[in-house]
C-alpha positions in Angstrom: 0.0 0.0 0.0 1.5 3.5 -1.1 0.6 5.1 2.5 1.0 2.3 5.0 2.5 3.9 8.4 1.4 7.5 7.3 -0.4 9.8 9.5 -3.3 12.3 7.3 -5.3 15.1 8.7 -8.1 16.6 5.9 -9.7 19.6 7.1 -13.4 19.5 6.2 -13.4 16.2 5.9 -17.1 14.9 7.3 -18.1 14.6 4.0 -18.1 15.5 -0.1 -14.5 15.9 -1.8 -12.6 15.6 2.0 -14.4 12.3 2.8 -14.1 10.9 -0.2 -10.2 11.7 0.3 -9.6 10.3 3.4 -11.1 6.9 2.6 -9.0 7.0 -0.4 -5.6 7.5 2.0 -6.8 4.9 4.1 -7.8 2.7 1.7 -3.8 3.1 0.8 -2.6 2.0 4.6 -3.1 5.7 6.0 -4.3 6.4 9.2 -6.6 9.6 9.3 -7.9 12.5 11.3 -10.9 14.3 9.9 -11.3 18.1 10.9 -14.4 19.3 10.5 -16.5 23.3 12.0 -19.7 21.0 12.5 -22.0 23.7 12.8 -23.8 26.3 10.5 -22.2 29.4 9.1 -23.9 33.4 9.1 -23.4 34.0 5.5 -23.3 30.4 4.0 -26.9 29.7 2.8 -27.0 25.7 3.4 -26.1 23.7 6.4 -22.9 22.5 7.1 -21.4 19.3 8.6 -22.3 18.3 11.8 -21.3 16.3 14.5 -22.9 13.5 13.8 -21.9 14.0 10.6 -18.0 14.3 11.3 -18.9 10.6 13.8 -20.0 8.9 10.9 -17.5 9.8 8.6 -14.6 8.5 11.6 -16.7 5.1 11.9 -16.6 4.9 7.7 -13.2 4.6 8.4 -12.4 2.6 11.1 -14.6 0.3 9.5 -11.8 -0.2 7.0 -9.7 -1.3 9.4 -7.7 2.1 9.7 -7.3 4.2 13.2 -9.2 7.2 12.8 -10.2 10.3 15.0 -12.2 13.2 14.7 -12.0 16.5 15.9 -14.8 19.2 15.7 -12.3 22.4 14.8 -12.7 25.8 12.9 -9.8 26.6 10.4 -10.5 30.4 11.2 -9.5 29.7 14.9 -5.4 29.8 15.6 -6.3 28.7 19.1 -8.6 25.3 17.8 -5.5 24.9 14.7 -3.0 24.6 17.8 -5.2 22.6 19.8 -6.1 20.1 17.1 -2.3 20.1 15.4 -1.1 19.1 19.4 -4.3 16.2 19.9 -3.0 14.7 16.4 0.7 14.2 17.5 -0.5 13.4 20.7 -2.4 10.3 19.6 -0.4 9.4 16.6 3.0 10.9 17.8 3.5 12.6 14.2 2.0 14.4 11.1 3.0 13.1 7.5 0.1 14.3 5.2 -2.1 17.6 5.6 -5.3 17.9 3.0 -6.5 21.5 3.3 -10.0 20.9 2.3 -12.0 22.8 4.6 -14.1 25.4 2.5 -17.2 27.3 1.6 -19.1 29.5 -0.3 -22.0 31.9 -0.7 -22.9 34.1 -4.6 -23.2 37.7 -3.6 -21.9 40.7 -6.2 -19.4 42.5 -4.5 -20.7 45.9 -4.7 -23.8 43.9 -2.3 -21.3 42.5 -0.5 -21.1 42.7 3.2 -17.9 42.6 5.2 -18.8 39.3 7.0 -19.7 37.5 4.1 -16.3 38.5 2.9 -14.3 37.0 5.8 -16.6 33.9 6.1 -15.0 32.6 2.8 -11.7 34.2 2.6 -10.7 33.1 6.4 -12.1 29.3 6.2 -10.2 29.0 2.5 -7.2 31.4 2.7 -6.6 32.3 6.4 -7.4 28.2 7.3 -4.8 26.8 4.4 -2.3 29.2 6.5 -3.2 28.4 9.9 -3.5 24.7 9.2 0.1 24.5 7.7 1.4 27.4 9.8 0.9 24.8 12.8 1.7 21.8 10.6 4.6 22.3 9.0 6.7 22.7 11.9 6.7 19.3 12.5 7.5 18.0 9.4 10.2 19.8 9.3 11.6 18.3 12.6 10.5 15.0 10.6 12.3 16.6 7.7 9.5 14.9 5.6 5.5 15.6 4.4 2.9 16.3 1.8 0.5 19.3 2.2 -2.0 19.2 -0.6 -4.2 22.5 -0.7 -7.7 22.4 -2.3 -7.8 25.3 -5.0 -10.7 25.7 -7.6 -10.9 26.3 -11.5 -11.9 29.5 -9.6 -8.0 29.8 -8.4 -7.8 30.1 -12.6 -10.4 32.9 -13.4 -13.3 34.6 -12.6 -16.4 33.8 -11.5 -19.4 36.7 -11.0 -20.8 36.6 -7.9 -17.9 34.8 -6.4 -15.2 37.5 -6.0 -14.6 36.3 -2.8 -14.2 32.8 -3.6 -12.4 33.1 -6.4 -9.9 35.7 -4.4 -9.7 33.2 -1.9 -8.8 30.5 -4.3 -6.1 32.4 -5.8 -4.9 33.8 -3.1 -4.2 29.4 -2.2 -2.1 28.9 -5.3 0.1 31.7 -4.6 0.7 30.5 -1.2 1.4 27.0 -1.9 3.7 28.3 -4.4 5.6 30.3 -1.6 5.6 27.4 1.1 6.8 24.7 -1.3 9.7 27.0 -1.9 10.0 27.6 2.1 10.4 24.0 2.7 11.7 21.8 -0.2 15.2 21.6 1.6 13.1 19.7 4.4 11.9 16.9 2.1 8.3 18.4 1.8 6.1 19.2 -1.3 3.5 21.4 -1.2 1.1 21.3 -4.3 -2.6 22.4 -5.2 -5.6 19.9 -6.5 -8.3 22.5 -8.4 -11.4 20.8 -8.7 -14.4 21.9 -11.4 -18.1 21.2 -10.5 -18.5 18.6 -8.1 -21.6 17.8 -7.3 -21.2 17.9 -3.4 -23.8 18.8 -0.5 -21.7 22.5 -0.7 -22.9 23.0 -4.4 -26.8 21.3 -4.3 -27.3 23.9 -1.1 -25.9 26.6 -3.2 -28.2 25.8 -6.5 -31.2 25.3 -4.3 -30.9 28.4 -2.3 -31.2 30.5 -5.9 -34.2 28.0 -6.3 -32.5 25.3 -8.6 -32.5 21.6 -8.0 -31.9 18.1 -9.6 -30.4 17.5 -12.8 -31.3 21.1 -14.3 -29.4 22.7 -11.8 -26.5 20.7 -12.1 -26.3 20.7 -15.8 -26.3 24.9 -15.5 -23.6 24.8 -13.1 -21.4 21.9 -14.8 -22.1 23.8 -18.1 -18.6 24.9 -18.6 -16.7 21.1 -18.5 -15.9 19.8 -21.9 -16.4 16.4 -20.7 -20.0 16.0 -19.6 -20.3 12.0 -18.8 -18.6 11.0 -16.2 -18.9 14.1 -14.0 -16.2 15.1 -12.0 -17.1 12.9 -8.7 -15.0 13.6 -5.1 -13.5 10.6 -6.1 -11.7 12.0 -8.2 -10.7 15.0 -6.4 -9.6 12.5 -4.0 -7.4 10.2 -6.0 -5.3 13.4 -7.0 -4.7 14.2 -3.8 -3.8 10.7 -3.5 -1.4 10.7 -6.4 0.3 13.9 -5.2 0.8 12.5 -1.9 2.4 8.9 -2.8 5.7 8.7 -4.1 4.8 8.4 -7.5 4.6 12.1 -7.5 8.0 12.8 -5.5 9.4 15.2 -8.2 6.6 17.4 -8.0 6.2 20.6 -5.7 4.9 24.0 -6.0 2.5 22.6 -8.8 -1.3 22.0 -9.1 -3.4 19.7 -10.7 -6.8 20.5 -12.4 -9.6 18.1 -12.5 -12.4 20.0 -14.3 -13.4 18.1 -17.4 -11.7 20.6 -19.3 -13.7 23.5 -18.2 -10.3 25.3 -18.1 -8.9 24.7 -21.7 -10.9 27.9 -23.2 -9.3 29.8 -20.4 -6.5 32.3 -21.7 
């Protein structure tokens, strides 16, 4: 198994693109700890992960015979970063993987936009990818070995209306990554960015349904822009690039990203 003995934390990981990641690491031999805010957001108009939630997703994979643990934690939060950073090498007595998943998103023009709609999406993407490896990375230096693998968009790429936040967010990711693989490539770490198109997760259906749009209508309007229609970009198969960036197969590459969009980005300039 490429990740037997390895130790994975993925931030928002109860469910969607982060779940489906984790169960992919551990179906490889990784052990995992799921991160997850488990509880509704101001701004964000549908519910988020819960408890319960987050419970299930640790017994999902336990049952495949992996040791997993979650931990109820908000990426915005240095003090709950530290907190769960010091639980994880507690427990598991190290840290070789971090998946900075966690993430959001509401449609609001920006000359409607209000200030805490703003920092609900720019501090769970941008300010959590920071804190989360801000306390991470530390240890894999000592270690003088990891993978962080930090969840971009095709809205890292370009523009979306009614998204300026998110999409400043997900730029704002690839320029980072870029800076911390540079930081620590003398340590034996790689740093590199997975930018997913329209997945059909529980983020998106709330989104579509809260501008009254639901089933397949509202997912062909908002996969519109992928040049390959059938199969759809699943978490799945967010989760086995993540997966392949974080084996050895990828050991060359840092500072890099990876864009599973059915093409959607190909017309970009």
């Amino acid at each position: 198994m490429k990740l037997e003995g390895k130790v994975a934390i993925v931030t928002g990981g109860a469910r969607g693109n982060g779940l489906a990641t984790a169960k992919l690491m551990a179906e490889e031999g990784a052990d995992i700890v799921i991160t997850d805010i488990c509880k509704n957001m101001n701004t964000i108009p549908y519910d988020m992960s819960t408890e319960e939630t987050m419970a299930g997703a640790v017994e999902s994979i336990k049952s495949m015979g992996r040791k997993a643990l979650g931990i109820k934690c908000d990426v915005r939060k240095s003090a709950e970063i530290e907190a769960m950073v010091d639980q994880v090498i507690e427990t598991f007595g190290k840290i070789d993987i971090l998946v900075n998943n966690a993430g959001n998103s509401s449609m609001v023009a920006i000359a409607e936009m209000d200030e805490e709609t703003w920092d609900e999406v720019l501090d769970t993407h941008l300010k959590g990818t920071y804190l989360c490896s801000h306390f991470v990375l530390p240890h894999m230096i000592e270690q003088h070995s990891g993978n962080v693998v930090s969840i971009s968009s095709v809205g890292g790429q370009r523009g979306f209306g009614m998204g300026g936040h998110y999409c400043a967010a997900k730029h704002g990711i690839i320029g980072l990554n870029k800076a911390m693989a540079m930081e620590v490539a003398d340590h034996n770490i790689r740093c590199n960015v997975v930018c997913p198109g329209t997945v059909w997760t529980d983020m998106m259906k709330g989104i579509a349904a809260y501008f009254g749009m639901e089933g397949d209508d509202a997912k062909e309007q908002f996969t519109a822009g992928h040049l390959i229609k059938d199969p759809s970009v699943e978490p799945e198969d967010i989760g086995r690039a993540v997966l392949w960036l974080v084996s050895d197969d990828a050991r060359c590459i840092t500072g890099n990203m990876i864009t599973v969009d059915g093409g959607w980005t190909a017309a970009a300039p």
